[in-house]
N, C-alpha and C positions, 0 to 999 in steps of 0.2 A: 504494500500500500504506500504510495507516494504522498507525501506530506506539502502541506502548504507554507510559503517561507515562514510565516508567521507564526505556524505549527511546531515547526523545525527549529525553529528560534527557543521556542518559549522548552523545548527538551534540553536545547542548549544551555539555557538560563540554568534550567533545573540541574545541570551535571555540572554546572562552576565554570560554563564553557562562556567568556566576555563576548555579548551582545549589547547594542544599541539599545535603548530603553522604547517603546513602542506600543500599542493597540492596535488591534482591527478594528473593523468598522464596517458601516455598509450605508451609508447616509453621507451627505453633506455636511450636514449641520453636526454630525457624530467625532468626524474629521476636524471640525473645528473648533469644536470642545478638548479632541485629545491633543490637539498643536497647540491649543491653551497650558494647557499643565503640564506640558512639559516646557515651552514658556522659552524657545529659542526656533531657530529654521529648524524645519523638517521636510521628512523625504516623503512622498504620498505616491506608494505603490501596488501599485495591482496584484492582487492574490489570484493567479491561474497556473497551473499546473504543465507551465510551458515555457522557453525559453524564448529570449529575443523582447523581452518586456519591454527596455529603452527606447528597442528601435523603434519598436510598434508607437510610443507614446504612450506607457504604462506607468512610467517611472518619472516622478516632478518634481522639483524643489520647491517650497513655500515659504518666504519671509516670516510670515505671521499667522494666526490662523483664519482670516480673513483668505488671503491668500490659498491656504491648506482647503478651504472649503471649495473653493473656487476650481481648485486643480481635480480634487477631488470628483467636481462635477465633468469636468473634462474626462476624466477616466471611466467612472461609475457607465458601464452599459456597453464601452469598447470591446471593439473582436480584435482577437490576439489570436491568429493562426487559429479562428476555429473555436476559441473558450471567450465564451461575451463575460467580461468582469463583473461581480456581484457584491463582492469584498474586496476593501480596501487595507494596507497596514499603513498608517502613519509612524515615523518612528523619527527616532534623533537626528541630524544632520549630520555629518562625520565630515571635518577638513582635514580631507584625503592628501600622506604625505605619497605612500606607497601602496601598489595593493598586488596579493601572492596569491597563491594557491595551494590547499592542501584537502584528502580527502582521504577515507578509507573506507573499503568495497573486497565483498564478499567475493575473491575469484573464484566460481568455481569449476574452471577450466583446470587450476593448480589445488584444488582440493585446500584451498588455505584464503587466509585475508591479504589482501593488496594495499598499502599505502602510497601515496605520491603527493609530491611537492615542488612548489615552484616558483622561482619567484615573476614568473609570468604572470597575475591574475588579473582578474576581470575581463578575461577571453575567453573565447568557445575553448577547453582545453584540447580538445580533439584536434583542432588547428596546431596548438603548440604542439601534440606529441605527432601529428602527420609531418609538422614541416622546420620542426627545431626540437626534435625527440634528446638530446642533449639535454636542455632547459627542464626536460621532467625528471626528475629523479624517482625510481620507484624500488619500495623495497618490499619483501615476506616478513608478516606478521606472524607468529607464531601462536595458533589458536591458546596453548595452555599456560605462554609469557607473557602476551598479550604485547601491546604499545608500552614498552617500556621508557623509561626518560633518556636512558641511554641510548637507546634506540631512535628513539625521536632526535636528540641532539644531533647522530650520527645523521639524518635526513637532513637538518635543516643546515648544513657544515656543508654538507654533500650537495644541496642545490642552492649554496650562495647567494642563503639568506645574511645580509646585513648583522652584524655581530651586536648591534645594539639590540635584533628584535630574535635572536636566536631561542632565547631561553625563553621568553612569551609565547614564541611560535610553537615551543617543543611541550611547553605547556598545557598547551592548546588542542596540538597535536594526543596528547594522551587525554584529555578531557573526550577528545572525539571517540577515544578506544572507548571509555567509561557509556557514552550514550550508545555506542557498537551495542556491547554485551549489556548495558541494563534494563535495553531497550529493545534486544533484540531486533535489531536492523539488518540490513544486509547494505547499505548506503549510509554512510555522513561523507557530504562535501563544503566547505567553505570555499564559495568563490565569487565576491572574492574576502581574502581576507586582508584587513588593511592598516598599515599605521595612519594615524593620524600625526596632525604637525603637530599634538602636545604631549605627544609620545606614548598614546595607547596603541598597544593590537587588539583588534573587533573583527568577530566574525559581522562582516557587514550583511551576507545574504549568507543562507544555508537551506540544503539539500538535504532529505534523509526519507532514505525508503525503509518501510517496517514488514517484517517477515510476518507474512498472516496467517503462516501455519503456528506462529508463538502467541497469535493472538489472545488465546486460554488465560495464557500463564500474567499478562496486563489487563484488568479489567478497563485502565482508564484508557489504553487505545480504543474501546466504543466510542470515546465522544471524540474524536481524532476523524470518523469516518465523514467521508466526505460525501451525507446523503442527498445532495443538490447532485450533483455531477453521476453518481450512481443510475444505472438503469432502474425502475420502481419495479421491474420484477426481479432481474437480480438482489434486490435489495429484500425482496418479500423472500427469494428463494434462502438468500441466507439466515434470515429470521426461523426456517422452518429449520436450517440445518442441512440445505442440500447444498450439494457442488454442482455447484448451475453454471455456466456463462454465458452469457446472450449471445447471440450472433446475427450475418445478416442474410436470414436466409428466409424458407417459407416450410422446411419439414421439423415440426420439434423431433427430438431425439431423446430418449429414454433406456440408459443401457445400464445393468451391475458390474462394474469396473472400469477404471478409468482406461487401461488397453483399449477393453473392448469397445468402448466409448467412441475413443480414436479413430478404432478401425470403422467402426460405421460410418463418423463422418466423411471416413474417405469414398465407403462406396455409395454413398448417397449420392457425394458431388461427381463421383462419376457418374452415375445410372441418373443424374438429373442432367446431363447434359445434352442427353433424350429428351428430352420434355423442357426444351427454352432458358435451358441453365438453371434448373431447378436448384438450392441449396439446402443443409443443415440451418436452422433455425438457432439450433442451441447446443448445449453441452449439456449433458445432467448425467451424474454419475449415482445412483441409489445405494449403491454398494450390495454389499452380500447378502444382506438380512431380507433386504426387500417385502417387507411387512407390508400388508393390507392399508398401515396407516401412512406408512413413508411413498407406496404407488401410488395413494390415493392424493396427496401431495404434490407431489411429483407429473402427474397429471394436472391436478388444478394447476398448477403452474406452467404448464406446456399447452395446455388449451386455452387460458385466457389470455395466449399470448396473441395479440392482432395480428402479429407477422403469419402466425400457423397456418397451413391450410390443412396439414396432416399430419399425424405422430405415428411417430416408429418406435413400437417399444421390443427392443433386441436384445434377449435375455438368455444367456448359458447358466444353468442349472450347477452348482458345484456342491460348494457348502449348502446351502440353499436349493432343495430337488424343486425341478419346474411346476408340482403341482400346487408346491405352498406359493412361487410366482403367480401363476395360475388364479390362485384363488385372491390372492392381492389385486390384479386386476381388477376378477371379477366384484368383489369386496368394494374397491374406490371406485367403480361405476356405482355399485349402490350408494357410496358414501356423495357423491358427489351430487345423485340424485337427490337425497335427502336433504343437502343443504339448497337444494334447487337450484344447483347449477346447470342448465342444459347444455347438454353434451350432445355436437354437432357435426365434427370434423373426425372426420374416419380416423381408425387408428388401425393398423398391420402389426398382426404381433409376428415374431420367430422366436420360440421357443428351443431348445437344444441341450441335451445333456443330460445330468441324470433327474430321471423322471420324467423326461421330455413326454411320453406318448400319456401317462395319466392327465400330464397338463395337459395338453394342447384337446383331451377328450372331454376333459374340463371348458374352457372356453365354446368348446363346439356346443357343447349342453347350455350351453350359458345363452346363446342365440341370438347377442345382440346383432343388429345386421351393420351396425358402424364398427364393428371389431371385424378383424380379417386376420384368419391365420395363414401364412404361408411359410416351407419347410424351409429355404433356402436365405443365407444373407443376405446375398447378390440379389435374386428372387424378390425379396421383400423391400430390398431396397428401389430398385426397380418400380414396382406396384407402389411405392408411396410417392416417390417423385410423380408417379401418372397421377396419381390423384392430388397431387399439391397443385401439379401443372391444372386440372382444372380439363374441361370439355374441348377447351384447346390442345390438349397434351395426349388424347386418348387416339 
């Protein structure tokens, strides 16, 4: 989960990591109260979850908060590549002496943590390491040493950093470890990060992605979630507890396993390429259990998707024998019935593996005429792309 500067900042603060003093906001008039109290220029920047803010006209200075209101209004409602602003952070001004770069990231190309540094900052870094790979220094973090200060020193010696702001930056540098692991992240970036002419280092902007399989273990990343920006049924899906992800397509998708999951998406968008480019709608994994309560879920959510025209539910029997799948179907048609949700859009099961032939004798008894079983994956997958496509597709 990607954080917003503001977000990112306020973790910072919490881990002794020196940030610029600041609020969000989402008004005018909000803006101009928080450039009040803090009672010097400020910076009045767009909260979007994308880079290029400056250029776009995200990012203002403001005299006064007069001023700060005013900017604000300028920003509030801008598209930035895509993301219309909705929130604002005002925050301190910073008279910028120098400004660096430093960040640590979860490689897991090298099965380990990444850090780098530099005294290049407040550029795309991907620029600096394509075309003056020099200027980056990057070293392995040792997951059980972590960012140690020796370690750090040894980075910021190594990409000549300034000796006056060595031991600030190396500081810093390990504060970033501390938000890594407290936080379970897999991303902190400062960039940039900057001296000021009266001799602080500030993380001025900051980066930080959060591991959403660690979500359990922080209750307070719930209120981190960025429910504006979220699709509303991903957002319902994960309330129930499902592994959903939207997609942009027209067949929802209902598989136990994430493999298998996979693999249907693939032959879906092949067998829809029969039928006008037909695609997967979604991802939903139910996992193994596949109770009557989590299909019947799992459906509500796949069918009141507007994108839908069809669902495939594509289910191998393991731990889980297909007739207790089976009766989970059949179970959340009735369940779905009762809550009076009318069920409209055909659904193709493929059944397989152990208990396959009780199941699939199950659904046959069961008689709805919008369930369709068919033996094959290819087969099934085929048969729903036609039905997604519509009268046009047959």
């Amino acid at each position: 989960m990607d954080l917003y500067e503001y977000q990112a900042k306020h973790l910072f603060d919490v881990h002794n990591v020196a940030v610029t003093p600041g609020e969000v906001c989402t008004t005018a008039e909000q803006a101009r109260e928080i450039a009040r109290k803090i009672g010097g220029p400020v910076v009045v920047k767009a909260q979007v979850k994308t880079g290029g803010r400056g250029k776009a006209g995200g990012v203002k200075l403001a005299a006064d908060p007069d001023e700060a209101a005013e900017r604000a209004r300028d920003i509030l409602g801008l598209d930035i590549k895509g993301h219309v602003v909705s929130r604002l952070l005002v925050t301190e001004a910073a008279d910028i002496a120098e400004e660096y770069y430093i960040s640590i990231l979860l490689d897991r190309s090298n099965r380990s943590f990444l850090a780098m540094a530099s005294v290049e900052g407040g550029v795309e870094i991907e620029e600096v390491a394509a075309t003056r790979p020099e200027a980056l220094i990057r070293e392995r973090v040792d997951a059980i040493d972590g960012m140690t200060m020796e370690l750090a020193q040894r980075m910021v010696v190594a990409a000549k950093f300034p000796v006056a702001v060595q031991q600030a930056t190396a500081e810093i540098l390990v504060g970033l470890w501390r938000v890594m692991t407290a936080e379970d992240a897999t991303l902190v970036e400062v960039n940039p990060l900057v001296l000021t002419t009266d001799g602080r280092v500030l993380a001025l902007d900051g980066k930080v992605t959060l591991d959403g399989n660690a979500h359990y273990r922080h209750e307070h990343h719930a209120d981190l979630v960025d429910r504006e920006g979220i699709d509303p049924i991903e957002l319902r899906a994960g309330e129930l507890d499902l592994n959903y992800v939207k997609l942009d397509g027209e067949v929802g998708i209902i598989g136990n396993g994430a493999g298998l999951v996979m693999s249907t998406l693939d032959v879906v968008a092949y067998a829809g390429e029969e039928f006008g480019g037909v695609r997967p709608a979604n991802f939903l994994d139910i996992g193994g259990g596949a109770s009557a309560a989590v299909m019947s879920n799992g459906l509500d959510i796949v069918l009141n998707d507007p994108d839908v025209r069809a669902v495939f539910v594509n289910v191998f029997g393991g731990i889980t024998s297909c007739d207790a799948v089976a009766n989970g179907i059949v179970a959340a048609m009735g369940e779905l019935a009762a809550r009076g949700a009318q069920v409209s859009k055909p659904i193709v099961c493929r059944i397989d593996g152990n208990n396959a032939e009780e199941g699939r004798r199950i659904l046959t008894d069961f008689g709805d005429e919008l369930v369709e079983l068919v033996d094959t994956m290819d087969d099934a997958a085929r048969r729903v792309a036609q039905l997604a496509a519509g009268p046009e597709g047959k």
